[in-house]
C-alpha positions in Angstrom: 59.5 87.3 99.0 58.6 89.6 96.3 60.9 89.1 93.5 61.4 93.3 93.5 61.8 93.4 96.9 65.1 90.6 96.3 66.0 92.4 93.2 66.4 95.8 95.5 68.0 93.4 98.4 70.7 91.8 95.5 71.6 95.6 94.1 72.6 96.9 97.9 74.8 93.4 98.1 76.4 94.1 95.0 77.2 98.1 95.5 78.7 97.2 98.8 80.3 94.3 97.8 82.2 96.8 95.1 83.3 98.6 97.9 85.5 95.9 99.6 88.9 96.0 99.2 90.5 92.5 96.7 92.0 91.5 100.0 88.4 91.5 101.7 86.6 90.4 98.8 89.7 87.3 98.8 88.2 86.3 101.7 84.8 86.0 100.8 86.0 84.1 98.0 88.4 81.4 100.1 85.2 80.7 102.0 83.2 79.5 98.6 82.1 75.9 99.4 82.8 75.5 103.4 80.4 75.3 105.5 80.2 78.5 106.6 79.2 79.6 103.5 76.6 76.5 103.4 75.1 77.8 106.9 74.9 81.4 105.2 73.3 80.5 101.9 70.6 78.8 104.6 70.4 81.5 106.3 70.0 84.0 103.6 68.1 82.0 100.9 68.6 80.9 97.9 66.0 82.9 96.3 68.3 85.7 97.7 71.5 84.3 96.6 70.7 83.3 93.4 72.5 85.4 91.0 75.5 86.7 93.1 78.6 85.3 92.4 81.6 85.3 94.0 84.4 83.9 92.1 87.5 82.4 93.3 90.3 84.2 95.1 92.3 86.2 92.9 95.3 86.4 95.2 97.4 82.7 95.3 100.1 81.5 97.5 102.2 80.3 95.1 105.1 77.7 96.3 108.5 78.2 95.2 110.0 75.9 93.6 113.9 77.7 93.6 117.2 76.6 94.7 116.3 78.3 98.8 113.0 75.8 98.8 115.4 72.7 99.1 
């Protein structure tokens, strides 16, 4: 693929991606390194992925560790 042509591709990914809301972009981000996000980097390409990064999930379940978690 012409490397403009994926450039054009990776801007539209990015400007939509910006448009997500933290709780959808979260989920994006939980699914880094399962295989559904192996079967979609195969499906999409490398050449296309390359430079997008998604991060990890900003939003944590955090456990408690008060008195009530007894």
């Amino acid at each position: 693929m012409e490397k403009k042509v994926i450039l054009e591709i990776q801007k539209g990914i990015k400007e939509r991606y910006a448009t997500l809301t933290e709780d959808e972009k979260d989920t994006i981000r939980a699914n880094k390194g399962t295989p559904y996000a192996a079967a979609l980097r195969k499906v999409f390409g490398t050449e296309l992925l390359e430079g997008l990064r998604t991060g990890n999930p900003k939003t944590q379940v955090l456990s408690k560790g008060g008195l009530a978690s007894r």
